[in-house]
C-alpha positions as CSV (number, residue, x, y, z in Angstrom):
1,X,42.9,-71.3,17.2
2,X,44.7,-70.7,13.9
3,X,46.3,-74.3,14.7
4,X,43.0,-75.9,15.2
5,X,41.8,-74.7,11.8
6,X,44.7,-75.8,10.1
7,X,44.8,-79.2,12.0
8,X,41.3,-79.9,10.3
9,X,42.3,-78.9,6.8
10,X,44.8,-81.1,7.4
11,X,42.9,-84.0,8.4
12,X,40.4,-83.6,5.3
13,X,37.7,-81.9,7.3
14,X,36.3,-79.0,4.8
15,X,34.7,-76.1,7.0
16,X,30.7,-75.7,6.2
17,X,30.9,-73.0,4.1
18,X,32.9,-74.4,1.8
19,X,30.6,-76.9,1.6
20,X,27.4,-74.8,0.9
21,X,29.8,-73.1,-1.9
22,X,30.6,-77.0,-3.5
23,X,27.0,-77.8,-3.7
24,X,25.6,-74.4,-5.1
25,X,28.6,-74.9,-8.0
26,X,27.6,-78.8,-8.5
27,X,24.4,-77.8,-8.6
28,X,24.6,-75.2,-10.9
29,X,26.6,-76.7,-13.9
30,X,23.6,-79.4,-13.9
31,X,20.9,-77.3,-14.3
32,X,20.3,-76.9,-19.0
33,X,21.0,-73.8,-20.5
34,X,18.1,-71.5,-21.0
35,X,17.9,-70.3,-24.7
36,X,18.4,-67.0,-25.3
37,X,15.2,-64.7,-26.5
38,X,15.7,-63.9,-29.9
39,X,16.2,-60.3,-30.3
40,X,14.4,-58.1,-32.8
41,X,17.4,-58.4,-35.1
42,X,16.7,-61.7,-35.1
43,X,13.2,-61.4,-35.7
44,X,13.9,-59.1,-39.1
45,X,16.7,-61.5,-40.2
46,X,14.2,-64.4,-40.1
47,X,11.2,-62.5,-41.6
48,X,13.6,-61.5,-44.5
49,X,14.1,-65.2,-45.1
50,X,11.1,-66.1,-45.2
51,X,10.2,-63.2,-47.9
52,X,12.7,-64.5,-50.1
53,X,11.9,-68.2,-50.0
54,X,8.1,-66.8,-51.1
55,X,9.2,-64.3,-53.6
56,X,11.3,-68.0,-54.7
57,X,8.2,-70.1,-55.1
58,X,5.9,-67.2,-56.5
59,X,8.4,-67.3,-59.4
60,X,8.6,-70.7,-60.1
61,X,5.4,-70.7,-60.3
62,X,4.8,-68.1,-62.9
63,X,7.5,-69.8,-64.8
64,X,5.0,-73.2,-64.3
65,X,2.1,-71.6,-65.3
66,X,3.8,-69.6,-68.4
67,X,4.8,-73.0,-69.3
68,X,1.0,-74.9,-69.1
69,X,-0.5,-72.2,-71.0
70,X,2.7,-72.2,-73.8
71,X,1.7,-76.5,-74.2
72,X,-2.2,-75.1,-74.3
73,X,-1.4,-72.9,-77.0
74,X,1.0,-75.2,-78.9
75,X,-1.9,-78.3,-78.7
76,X,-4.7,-76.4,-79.8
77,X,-2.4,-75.4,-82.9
78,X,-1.5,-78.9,-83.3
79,X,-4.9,-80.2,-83.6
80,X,-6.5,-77.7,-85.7
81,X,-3.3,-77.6,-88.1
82,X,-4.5,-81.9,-87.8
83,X,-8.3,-81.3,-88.4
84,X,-7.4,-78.2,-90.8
85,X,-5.2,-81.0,-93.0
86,X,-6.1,-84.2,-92.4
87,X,-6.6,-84.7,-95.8
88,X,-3.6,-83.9,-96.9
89,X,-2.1,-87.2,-97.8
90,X,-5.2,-88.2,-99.7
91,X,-5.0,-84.8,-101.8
92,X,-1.4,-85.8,-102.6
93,X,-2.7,-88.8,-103.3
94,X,-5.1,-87.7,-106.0
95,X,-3.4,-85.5,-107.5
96,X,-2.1,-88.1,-110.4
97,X,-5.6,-88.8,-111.7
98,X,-6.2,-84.9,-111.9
99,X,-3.6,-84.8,-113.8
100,X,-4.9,-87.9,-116.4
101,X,-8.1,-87.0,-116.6
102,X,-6.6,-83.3,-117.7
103,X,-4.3,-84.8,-120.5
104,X,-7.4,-87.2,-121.5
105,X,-9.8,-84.0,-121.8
106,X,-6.8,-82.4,-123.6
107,X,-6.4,-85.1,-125.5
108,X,-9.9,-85.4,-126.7
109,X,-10.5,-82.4,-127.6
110,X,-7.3,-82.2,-130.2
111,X,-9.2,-82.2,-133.6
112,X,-6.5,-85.2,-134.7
113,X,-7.2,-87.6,-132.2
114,X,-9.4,-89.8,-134.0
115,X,-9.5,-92.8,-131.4
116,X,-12.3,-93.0,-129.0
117,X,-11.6,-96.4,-127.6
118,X,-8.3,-95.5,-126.5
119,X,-9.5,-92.4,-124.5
120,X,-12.1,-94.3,-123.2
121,X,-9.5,-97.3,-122.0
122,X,-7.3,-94.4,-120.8
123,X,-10.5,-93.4,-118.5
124,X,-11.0,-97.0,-117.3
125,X,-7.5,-97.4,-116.3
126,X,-7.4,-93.9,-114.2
127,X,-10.9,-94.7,-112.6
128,X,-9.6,-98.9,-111.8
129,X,-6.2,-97.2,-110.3
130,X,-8.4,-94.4,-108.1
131,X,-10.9,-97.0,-107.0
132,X,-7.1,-98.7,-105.4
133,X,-6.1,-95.6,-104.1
134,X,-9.1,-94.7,-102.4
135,X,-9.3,-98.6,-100.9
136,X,-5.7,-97.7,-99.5
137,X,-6.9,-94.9,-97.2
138,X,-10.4,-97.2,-95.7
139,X,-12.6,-97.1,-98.5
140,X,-14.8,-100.1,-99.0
141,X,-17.6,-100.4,-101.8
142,X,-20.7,-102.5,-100.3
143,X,-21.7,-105.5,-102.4
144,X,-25.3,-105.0,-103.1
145,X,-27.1,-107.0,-106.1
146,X,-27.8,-110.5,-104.8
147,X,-27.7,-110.0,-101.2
148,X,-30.4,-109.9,-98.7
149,X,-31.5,-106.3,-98.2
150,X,-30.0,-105.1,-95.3
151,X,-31.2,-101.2,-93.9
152,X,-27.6,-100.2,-92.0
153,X,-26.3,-100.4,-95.8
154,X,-29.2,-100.6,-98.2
155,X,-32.1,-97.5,-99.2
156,X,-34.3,-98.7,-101.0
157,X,-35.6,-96.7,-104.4
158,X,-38.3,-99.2,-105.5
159,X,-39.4,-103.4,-105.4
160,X,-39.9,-104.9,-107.7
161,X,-41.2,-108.5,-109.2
162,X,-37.8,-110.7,-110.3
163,X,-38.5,-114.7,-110.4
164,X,-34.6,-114.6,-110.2
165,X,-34.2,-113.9,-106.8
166,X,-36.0,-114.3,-103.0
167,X,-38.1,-111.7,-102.0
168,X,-36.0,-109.3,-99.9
169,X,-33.0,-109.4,-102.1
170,X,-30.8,-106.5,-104.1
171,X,-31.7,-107.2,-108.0
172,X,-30.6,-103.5,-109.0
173,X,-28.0,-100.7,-107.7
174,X,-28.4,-97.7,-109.1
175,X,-25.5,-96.1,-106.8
176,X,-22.8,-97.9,-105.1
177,X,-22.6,-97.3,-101.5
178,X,-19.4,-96.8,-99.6
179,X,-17.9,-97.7,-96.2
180,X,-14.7,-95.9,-94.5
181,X,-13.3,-98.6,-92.4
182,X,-16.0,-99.5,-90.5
183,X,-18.5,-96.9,-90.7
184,X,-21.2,-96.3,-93.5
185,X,-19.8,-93.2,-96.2
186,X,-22.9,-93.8,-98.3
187,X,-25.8,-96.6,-98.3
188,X,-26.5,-98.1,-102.3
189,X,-29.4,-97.0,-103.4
190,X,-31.2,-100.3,-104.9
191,X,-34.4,-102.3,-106.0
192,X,-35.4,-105.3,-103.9
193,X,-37.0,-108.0,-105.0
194,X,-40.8,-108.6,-103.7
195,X,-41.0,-112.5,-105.1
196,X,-42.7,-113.3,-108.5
197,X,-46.1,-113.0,-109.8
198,X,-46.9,-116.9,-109.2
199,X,-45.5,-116.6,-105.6
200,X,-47.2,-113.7,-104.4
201,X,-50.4,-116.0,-106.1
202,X,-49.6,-118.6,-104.4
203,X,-49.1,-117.0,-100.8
204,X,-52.7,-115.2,-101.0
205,X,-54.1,-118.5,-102.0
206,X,-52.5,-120.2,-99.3
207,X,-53.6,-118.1,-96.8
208,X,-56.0,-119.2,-93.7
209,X,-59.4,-117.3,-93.8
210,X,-59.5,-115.7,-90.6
211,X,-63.2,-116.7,-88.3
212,X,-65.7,-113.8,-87.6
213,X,-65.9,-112.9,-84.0
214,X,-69.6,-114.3,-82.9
């Protein structure tokens, strides 16, 4: 018997059991791996994690929203330090003719200056060189007498008969108006012109009777 069995090892023939045993092993190195559960240790680990990457992005933002309100604070200073001086440059600016007019008030009141005309020149020249100044920063006088009356730049004070000039047009200023760039400062206060006598005459004579309703 013990020859048989060794006779059919010998020839390649594998007894059925080993067989069943070859096909459970094949069998079982195919199968995937199950994952293991995580355990509670895990569990903590990955919860502590997670707290750290939060408490992370809870202080970035605070340091984001420290730095919004620092810019807030730092524009709103800018901009009323820029509306608080915005003048500025044309204070600087004026500053020389203060100074003039001072030494020509000074000057004038001295008991040996005996020279109106050159106080008077000195005066002209200050008021010619403030005129340029304030022209440098957007000031612009509005030509008035001998234009058409305009309303955006014009108030008329009075009208008045002028055989000089059309009816509708500047003949006086009695203050000179102002733009800033392009904006009106200050409209000229001026006369118009209404025509002369002979044409206002002539215009009623001229006129068409108007037909009573029957």
């Amino acid at each position: 018997m013990e020859n048989s069995s060794f006779d059919a090892q010998k020839e390649g023939k594998v007894p059925q059991e080993n067989g069943k045993s070859q096909e459970r092993k094949t069998v079982s190195e195919g199968s995937p791996k199950r994952k293991r559960k995580p355990t509670l240790e895990d569990l903590k680990k990955q919860l502590e994690d997670q707290k750290h990457v939060a408490q992370d992005n809870y202080e970035k933002f605070l340091r984001a929203y420290a730095d919004l309100e620092n810019y807030k604070k730092r524009a709103e200073k800018e901009k009323a330090d820029n509306f608080r001086y915005a003048t500025e440059e044309l204070i600087r600016d004026l500053l020389p003719f203060v100074d003039n007019l001072e030494r020509a008030v000074e000057h004038a009141s001295s008991e040996t200056d005996n020279n109106p005309q050159a106080l008077i020149e000195g005066v002209e020249l200050t008021l010619k060189d403030l005129i340029k100044v304030l022209e440098k920063h957007g000031l612009q006088p509005i030509e008035s007498v001998g234009k058409p009356f305009d309303p955006n730049l014009h108030e008329a004070m009075m009208q008045v008969e002028n055989e000089e000039y059309e009816p509708q047009t500047v003949v006086e200023e009695f203050q000179k108006g102002y733009l800033i760039r392009d904006r009106l400062l200050r409209p000229a206060r001026v006369s118009v012109s209404m025509g002369s006598k002979a044409t206002k005459e002539g215009e009623t004579e001229g006129e068409v009777p108007s037909v009573p309703d029957e």
